[in-house]
C-alpha positions in Angstrom: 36.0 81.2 -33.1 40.0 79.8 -34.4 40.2 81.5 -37.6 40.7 79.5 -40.8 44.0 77.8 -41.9 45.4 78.9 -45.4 46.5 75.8 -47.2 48.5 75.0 -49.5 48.7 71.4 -51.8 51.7 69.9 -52.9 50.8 67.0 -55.2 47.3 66.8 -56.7 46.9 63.2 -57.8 44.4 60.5 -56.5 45.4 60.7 -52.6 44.9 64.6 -52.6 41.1 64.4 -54.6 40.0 61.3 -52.7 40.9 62.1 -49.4 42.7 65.5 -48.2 40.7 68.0 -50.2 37.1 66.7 -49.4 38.0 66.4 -46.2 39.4 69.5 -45.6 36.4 71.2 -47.6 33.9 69.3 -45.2 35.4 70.9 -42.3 35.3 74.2 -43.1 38.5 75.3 -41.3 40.5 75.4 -44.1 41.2 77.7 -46.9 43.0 76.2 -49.8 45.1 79.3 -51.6 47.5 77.8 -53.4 47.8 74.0 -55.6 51.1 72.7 -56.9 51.6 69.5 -59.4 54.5 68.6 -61.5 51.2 68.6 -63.9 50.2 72.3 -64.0 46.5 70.7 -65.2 46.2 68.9 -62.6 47.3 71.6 -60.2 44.7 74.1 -62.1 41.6 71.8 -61.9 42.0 71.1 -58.1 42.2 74.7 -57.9 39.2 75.3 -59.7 37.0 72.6 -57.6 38.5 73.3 -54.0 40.5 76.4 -54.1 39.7 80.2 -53.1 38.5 82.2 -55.7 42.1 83.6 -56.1 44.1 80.0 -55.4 47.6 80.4 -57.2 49.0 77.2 -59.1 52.4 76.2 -59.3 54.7 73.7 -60.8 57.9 74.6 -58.9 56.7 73.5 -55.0 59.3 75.8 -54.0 57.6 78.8 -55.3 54.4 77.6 -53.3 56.4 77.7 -50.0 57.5 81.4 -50.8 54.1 82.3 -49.9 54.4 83.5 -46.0 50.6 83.8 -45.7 50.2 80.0 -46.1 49.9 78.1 -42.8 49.9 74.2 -43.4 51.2 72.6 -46.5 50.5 69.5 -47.4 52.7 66.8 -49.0 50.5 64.6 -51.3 53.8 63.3 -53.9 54.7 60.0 -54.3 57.2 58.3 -51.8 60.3 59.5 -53.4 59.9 63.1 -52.4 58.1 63.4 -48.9 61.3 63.9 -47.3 62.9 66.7 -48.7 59.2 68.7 -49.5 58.5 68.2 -46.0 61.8 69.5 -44.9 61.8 72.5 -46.7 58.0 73.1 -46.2 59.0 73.3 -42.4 61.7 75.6 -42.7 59.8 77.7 -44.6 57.6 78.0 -41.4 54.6 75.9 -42.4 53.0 73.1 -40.4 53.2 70.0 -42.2 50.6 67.1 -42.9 52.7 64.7 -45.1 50.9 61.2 -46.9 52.0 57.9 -45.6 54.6 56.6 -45.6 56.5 59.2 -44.2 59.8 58.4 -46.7 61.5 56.0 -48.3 64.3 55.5 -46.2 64.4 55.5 -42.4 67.6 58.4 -42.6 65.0 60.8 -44.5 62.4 60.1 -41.4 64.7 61.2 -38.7 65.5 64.0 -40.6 62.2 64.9 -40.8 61.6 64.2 -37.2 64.8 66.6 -36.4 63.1 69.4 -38.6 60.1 69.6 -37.0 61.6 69.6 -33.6 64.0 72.7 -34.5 62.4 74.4 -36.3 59.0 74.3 -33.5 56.2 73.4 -36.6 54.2 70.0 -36.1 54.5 67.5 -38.1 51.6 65.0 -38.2 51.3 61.5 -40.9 48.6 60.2 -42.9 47.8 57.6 -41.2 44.0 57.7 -41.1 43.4 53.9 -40.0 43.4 55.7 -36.8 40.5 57.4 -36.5 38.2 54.8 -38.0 35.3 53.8 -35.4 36.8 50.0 -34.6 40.6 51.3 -34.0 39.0 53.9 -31.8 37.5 51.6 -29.8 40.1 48.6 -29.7 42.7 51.4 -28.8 40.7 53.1 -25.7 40.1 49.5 -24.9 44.0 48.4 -24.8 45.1 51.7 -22.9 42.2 51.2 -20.6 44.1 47.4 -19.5 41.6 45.6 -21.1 44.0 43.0 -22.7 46.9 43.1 -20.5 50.1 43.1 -21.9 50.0 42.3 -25.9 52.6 40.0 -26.0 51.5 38.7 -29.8 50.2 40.8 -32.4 49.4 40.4 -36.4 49.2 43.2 -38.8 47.1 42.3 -41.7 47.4 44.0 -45.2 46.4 41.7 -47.6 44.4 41.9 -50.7 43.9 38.7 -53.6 43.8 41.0 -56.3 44.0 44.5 -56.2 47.3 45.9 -57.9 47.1 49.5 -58.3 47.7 50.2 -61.7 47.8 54.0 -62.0 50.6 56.5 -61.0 53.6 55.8 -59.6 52.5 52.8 -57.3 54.8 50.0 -59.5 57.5 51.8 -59.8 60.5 51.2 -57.0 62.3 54.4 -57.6 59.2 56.4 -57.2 57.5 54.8 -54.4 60.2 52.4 -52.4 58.4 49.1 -52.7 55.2 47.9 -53.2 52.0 46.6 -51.1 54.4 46.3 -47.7 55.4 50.4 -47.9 51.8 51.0 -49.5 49.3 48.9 -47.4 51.4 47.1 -44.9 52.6 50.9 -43.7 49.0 51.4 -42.4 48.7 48.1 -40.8 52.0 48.3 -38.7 51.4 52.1 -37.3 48.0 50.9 -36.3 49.5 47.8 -35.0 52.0 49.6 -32.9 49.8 52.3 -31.4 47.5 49.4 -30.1 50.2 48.5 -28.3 51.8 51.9 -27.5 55.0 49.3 -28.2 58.2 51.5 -30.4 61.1 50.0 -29.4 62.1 47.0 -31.7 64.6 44.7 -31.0 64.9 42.4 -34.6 63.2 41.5 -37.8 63.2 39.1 -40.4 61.9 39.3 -43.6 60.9 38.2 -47.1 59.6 39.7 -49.9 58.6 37.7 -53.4 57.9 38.8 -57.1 55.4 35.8 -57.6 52.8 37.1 -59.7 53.5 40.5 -60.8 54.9 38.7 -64.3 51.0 37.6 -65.1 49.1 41.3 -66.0 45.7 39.5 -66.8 44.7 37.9 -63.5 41.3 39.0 -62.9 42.7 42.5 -60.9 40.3 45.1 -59.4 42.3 47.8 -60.7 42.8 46.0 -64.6 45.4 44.1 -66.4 49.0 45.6 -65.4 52.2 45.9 -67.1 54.9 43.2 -66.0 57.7 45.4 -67.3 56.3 48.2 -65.3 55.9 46.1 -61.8 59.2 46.7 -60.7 57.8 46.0 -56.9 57.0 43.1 -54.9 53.8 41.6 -55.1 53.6 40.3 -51.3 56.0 40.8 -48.2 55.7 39.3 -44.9 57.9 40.3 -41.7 58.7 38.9 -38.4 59.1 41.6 -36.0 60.7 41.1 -32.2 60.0 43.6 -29.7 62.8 44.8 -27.1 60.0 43.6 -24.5 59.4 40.3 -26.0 56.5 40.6 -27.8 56.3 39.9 -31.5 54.5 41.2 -34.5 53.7 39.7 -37.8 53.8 41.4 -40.6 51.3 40.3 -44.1 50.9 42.4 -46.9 50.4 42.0 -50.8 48.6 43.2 -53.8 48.2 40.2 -55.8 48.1 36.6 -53.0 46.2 33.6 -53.8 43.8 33.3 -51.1 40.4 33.5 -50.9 39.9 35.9 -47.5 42.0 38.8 -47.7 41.9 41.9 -45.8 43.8 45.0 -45.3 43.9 47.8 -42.6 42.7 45.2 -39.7 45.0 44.2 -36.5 45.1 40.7 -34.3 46.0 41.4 -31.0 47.1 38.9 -28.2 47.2 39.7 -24.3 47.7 38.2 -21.0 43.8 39.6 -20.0 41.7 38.9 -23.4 42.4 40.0 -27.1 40.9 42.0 -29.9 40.2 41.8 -34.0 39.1 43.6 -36.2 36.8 41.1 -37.6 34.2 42.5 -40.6 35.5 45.6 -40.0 34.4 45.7 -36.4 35.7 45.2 -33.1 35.7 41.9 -31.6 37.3 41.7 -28.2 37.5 38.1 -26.6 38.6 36.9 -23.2 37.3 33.9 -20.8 35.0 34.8 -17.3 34.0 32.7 -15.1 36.4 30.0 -17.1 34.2 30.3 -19.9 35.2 31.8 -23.0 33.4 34.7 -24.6 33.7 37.1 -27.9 31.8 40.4 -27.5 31.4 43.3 -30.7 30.1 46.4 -30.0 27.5 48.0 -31.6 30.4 50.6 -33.5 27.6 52.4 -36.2 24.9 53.2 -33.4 26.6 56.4 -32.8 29.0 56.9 -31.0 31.4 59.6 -29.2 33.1 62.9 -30.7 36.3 61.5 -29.4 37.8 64.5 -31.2 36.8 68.1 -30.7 34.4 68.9 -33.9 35.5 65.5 -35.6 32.2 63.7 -35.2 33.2 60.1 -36.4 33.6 60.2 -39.9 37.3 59.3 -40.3 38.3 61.7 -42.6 36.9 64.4 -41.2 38.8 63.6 -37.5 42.0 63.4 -39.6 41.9 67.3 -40.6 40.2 67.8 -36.9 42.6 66.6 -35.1 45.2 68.6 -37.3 43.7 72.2 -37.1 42.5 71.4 -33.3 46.3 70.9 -33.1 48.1 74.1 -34.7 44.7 76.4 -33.6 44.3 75.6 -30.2 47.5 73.4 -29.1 45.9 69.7 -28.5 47.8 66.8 -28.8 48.3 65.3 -32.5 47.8 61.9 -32.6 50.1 60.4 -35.2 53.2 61.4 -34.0 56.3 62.0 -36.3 58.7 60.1 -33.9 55.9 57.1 -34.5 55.9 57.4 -37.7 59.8 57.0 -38.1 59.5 53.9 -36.0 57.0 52.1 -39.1 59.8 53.3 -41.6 62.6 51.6 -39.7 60.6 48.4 -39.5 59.3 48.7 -43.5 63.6 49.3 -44.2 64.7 46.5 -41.8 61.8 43.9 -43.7 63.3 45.0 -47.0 66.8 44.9 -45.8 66.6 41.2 -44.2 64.7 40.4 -47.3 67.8 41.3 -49.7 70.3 39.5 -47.5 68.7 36.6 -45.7 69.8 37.8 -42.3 68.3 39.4 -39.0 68.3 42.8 -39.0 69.1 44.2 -35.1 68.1 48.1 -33.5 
């Protein structure tokens, strides 16, 4: 039996109680021994729920990675600071799961990238769209040939009203942007991996600051601060592929449209297509020149399609991760893939500010 991974937590805000820590307490494979948090409370009462009996908590992150026992760190801060945690977490000889997106700017990524490669650690990205039962199937279904070659794809990321209102999320020094590097990031990687496609050619881009100035609007989340939303409200990108194929790009917190969804993909072959229609799978296609949509029955149960993952989501995201470092089987959210998502996020914002194609 793989022993258990000693853990340690850098950043214990929403992302790190909602997702990582649950997760990685269902499992069972991991040992979480130390918590760090610019906050020391917050640091100290993630420790107390999901910590070892002797966790240590730290408000210097460095301190945390002077701890040789500790295997896997993760990197749970906001935008600004993924890079250069990551980077030292993996030269202090810890494998690294870092929160989407992977950085700010594209130069940060591929130093990253570089890192992990030197220095021999894995690096693996949160984005847990993935393992979700419909992008499962849709992606077994596209490397299988089932659509030919995806020659048109949308990535959707869109939500009417549903600003986040608490940390970090509005400000653009903190985080990079707003619902195109927080939403839109998951809806491009899954995007791209559908279409095993990482080699873009151009993209165009526009962002708009529409109605972030309007704090009571009937948001999810409450009433914001419009001298706090320092981020766009919406972005939309056009992205060529060196192959041909195209992707666009929707994503926005605040949009004035009646059906909006996030985390879903539209994709467009030369054999059939997929969506991800009500949070399914719906693959269509003609036979027989008719034409025909079919949606598989996703919650019947399915397959472990990773070893001990079952198919809750956030269970195979910390699965995949220890089946990785423990017994040397394949990550599945590549770094190098993840780098690609932060070039295209960067080029958007870049063709936004100056009205002009941005080339690879």
């Amino acid at each position: 039996m793989a022993k258990k991974l000693r853990a340690g937590i850098v950043g214990c805000g929403g992302i790190a109680n909602g997702k990582h820590m649950p997760n990685m307490k269902k499992t069972g494979k991991f040992d979480i021994v130390a918590f760090c948090d610019i906050i020391e409370e917050k640091a100290a009462a993630a420790a107390k729920e999901y910590g070892t009996a002797d966790a240590k908590v730290y408000t210097d992150y460095k301190k945390l990675l002077e701890d040789k026992t500790i295997d896997v760190v993760y990197v749970l801060t906001p935008n600004k600071s993924h890079s250069f945690i990551t980077i030292d977490a993996l030269e202090s000889g810890k494998h690294v799961m870092c929160e989407k997106p992977m950085a700010k700017t594209a130069a940060e990524a591929k130093e990253m990238v570089d890192t992990a490669k030197r220095t021999g650690k894995l690096l693996t990205i949160g984005y847990n769209n993935r393992y979700a039962p419909n992008s499962l199937y849709i992606k077994e279904a596209a490397d299988r040939g089932d659509f030919g070659e995806i020659y048109f794809a949308r990535a959707h990321a869109l939500r009417r009203r549903a600003v986040p209102t608490w940390g970090v999320f509005l400000n653009e020094e903190e985080q990079g942007g707003g619902p195109l590097i927080d939403i839109g990031t998951h809806a491009l990687d899954m995007t791209l991996w559908f279409m095993n496609n990482y080699k873009p050619k151009s993209v165009m881009g526009n962002v708009y600051h529409k109605l972030n100035g309007n704090g009571v609007c009937g948001n999810a989340f409450g009433p914001w601060d419009p001298k706090e939303f320092t981020v766009e409200d919406s972005a939309f990108g056009f992205i060529t592929m060196e192959n041909g194929a195209t992707i666009s790009l929707d994503s926005s917190w605040a949009l004035n449209m009646v059906e909006a969804y996030e985390a879903r993909a539209t994709l467009c072959g030369t054999k059939g297509g997929a969506d991800m229609h009500n949070n399914g799978a719906r693959i269509n296609g003609d036979d027989f020149g008719r034409l025909y949509e079919k949606s598989p029955r996703l919650g019947a149960g399915g397959v472990a399609f990773y070893d001990g993952a079952g198919d809750d989501p956030g269970v195979m995201e910390q699965m995949v991760f220890f089946n990785a470092i423990t017994k040397g089987t394949p990550l599945v959210i590549l770094p190098e893939q993840a780098y690609v998502v932060t070039q295209l996020l960067e080029a958007i914002y870049e063709s936004a500010k100056t009205g002009k194609l941005v080339t690879f």
